[in-house]
RODRENLUM-673925 format. One record per residue (C-alpha): residue number from 1; residue in one letter; x, y, z. Coordinates in steps of 0.5 Angstrom, whole numbers. Example, Ala and Ser with C-alpha at 12.3 -4.5 7.8 and 13.67 -1.06 7.14 Angstrom:
REM RODRENLUM-673925
<atom n="1" res="A" x="25" y="-9" z="16"/>
<atom n="2" res="S" x="27" y="-2" z="14"/>
END
This chain:
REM RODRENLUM-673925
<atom n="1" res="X" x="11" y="9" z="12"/>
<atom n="2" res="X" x="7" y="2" z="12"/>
<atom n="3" res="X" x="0" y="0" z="10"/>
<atom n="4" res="X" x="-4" y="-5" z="12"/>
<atom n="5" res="X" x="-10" y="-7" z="7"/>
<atom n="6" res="X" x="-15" y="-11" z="8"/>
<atom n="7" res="X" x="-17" y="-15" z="3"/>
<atom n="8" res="X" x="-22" y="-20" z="1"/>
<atom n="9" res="X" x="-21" y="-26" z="-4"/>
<atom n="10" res="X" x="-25" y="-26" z="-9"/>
<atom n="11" res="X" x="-26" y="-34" z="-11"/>
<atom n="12" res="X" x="-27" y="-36" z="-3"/>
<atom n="13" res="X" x="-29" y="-30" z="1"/>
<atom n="14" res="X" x="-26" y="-30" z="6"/>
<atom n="15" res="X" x="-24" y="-24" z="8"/>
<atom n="16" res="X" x="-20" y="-25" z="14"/>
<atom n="17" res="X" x="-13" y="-23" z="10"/>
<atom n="18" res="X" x="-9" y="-18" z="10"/>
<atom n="19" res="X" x="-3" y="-15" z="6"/>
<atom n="20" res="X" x="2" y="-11" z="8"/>
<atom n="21" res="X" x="7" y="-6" z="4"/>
<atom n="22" res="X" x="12" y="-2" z="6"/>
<atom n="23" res="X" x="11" y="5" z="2"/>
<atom n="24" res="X" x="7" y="8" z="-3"/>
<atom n="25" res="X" x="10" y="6" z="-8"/>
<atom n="26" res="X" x="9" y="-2" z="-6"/>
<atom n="27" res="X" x="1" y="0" z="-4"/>
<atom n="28" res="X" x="1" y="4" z="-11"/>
<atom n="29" res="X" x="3" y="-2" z="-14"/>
<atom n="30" res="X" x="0" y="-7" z="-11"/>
<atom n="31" res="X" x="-6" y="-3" z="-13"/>
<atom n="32" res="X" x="-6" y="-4" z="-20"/>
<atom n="33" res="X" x="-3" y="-11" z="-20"/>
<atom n="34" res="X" x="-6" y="-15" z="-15"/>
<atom n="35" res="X" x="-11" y="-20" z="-17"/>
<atom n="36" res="X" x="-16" y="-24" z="-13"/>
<atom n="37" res="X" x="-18" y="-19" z="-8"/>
<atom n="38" res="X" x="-23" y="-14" z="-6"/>
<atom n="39" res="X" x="-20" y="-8" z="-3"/>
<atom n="40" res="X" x="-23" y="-7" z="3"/>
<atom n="41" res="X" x="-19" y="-2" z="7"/>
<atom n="42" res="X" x="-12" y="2" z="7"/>
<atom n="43" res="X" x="-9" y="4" z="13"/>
<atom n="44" res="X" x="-3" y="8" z="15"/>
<atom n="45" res="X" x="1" y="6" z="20"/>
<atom n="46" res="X" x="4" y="12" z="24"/>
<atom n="47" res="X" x="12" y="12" z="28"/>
<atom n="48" res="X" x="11" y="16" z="34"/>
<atom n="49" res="X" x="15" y="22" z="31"/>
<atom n="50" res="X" x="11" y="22" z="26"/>
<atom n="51" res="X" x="5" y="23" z="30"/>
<atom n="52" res="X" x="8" y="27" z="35"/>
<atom n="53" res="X" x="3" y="24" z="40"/>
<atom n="54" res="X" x="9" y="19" z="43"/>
<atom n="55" res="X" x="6" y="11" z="41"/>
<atom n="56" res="X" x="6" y="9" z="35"/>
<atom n="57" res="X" x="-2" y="9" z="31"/>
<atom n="58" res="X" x="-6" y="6" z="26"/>
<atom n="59" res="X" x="-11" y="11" z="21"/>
<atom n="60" res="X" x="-15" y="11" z="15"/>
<atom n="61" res="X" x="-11" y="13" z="10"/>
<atom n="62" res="X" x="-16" y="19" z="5"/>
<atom n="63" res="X" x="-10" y="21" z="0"/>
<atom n="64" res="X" x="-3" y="21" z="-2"/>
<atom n="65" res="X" x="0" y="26" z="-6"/>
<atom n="66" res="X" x="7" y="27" z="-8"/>
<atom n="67" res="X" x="9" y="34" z="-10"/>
<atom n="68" res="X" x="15" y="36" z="-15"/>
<atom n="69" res="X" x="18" y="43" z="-15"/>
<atom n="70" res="X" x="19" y="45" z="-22"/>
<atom n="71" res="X" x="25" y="51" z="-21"/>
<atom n="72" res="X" x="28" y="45" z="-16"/>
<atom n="73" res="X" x="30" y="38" z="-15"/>
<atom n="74" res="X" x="26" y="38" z="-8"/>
<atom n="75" res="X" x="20" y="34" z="-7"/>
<atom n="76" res="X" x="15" y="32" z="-1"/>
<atom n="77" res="X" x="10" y="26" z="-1"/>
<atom n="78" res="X" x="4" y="28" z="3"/>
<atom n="79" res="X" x="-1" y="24" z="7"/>
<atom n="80" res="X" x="-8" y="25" z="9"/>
<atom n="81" res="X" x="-10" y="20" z="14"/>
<atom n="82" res="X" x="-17" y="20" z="19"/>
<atom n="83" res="X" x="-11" y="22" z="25"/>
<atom n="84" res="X" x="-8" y="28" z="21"/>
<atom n="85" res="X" x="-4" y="30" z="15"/>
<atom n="86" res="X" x="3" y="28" z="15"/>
<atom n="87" res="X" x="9" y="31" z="10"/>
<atom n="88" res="X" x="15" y="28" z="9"/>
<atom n="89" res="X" x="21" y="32" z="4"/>
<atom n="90" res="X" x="24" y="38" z="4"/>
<atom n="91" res="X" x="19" y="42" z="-1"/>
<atom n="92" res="X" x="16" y="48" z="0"/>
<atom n="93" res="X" x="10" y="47" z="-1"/>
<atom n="94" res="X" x="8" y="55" z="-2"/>
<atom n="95" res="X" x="13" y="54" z="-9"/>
<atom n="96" res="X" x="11" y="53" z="-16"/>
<atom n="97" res="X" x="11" y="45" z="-16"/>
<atom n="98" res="X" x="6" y="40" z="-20"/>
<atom n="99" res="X" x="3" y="34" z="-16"/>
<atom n="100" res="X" x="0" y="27" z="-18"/>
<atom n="101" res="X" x="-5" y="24" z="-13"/>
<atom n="102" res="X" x="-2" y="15" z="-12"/>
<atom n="103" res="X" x="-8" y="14" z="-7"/>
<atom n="104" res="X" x="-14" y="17" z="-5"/>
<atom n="105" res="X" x="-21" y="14" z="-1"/>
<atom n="106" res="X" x="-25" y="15" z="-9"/>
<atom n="107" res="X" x="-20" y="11" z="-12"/>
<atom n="108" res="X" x="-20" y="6" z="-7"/>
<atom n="109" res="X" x="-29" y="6" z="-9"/>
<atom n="110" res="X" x="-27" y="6" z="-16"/>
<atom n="111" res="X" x="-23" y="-1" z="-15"/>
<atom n="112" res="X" x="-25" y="-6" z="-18"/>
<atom n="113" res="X" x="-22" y="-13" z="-16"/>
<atom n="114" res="X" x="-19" y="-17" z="-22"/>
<atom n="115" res="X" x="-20" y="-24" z="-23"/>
<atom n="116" res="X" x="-14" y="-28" z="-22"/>
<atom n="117" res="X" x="-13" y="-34" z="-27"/>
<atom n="118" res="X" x="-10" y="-40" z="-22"/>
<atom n="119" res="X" x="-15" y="-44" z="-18"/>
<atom n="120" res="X" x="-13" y="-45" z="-11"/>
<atom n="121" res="X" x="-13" y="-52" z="-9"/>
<atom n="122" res="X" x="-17" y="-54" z="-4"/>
<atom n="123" res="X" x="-13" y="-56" z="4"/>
<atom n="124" res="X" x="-7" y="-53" z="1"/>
<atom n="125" res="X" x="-5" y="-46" z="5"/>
<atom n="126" res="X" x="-4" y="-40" z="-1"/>
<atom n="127" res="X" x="-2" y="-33" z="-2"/>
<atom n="128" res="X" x="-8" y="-28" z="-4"/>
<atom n="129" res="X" x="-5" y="-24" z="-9"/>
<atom n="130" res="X" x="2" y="-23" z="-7"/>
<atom n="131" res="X" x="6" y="-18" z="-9"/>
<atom n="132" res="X" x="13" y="-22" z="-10"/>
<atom n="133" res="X" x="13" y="-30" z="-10"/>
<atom n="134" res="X" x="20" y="-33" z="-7"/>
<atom n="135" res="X" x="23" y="-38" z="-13"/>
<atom n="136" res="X" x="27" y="-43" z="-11"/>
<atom n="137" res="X" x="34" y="-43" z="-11"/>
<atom n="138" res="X" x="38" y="-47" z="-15"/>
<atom n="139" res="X" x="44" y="-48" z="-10"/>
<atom n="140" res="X" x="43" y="-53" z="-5"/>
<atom n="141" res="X" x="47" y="-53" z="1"/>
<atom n="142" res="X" x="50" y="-59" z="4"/>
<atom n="143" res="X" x="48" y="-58" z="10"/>
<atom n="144" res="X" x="41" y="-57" z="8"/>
END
């Protein structure tokens, strides 16, 4: 599963940003860890075979909840979206299991931007709060 979250930068506020994560974990950390921007919007990108509609979608994402069986190792992750509700693992549901919320719309409301400590430069293109910043490698090539 990936997420689009539209984001709006704290310092500027430009909000003509965007971030993609691939699953809930990275939206999760994200979440907590992302400096700089306001959390506008989180949406779901949906594959055909999830939606069964044939074409992929993009939906407003209310609610993410992992289950975990508590007499087994089976887990499901459950998504709320604007378009339906998706479950992916092999847990039952109607068994004994214990749950944890990662994403709901009243955290989401809750979110409160935190202010990062660099100053952009100005003229220069940036990253609003990237998730993994790409170090420079200390191997040189000589065809480079």
């Amino acid at each position: 599963m990936s997420f689009l979250i539209t984001i709006t930068s704290v310092l500027t506020g430009m909000c003509d940003r965007a971030a993609m994560v691939g699953c809930a974990y990275e939206l999760q950390l994200y979440m907590t860890t992302a400096s700089g921007v306001e959390i506008n919007r989180v949406q779901m990108l949906c594959p055909p075979n999830l939606t069964r509609s044939g074409k992929w979608s993009l939906e407003d994402l209310d609610q993410i909840i992992c289950f975990q069986g508590v007499a087994t190792q089976e887990s499901a992750v459950v998504y709320r979206t604007s378009g339906g509700v998706y479950k992916m693992g092999e847990l039952d549901l109607r068994k004994k299991k214990t749950s944890q919320v990662w994403f709901s719309k009243k955290r989401l409301e809750n979110h409160r931007p935190r202010i990062s400590e660099a100053v952009p430069q100005s003229g220069s293109a940036q990253m609003y709060a990237p998730l993994y910043l790409r170090r420079r490698s200390s191997i040189r090539f000589p065809f480079a």
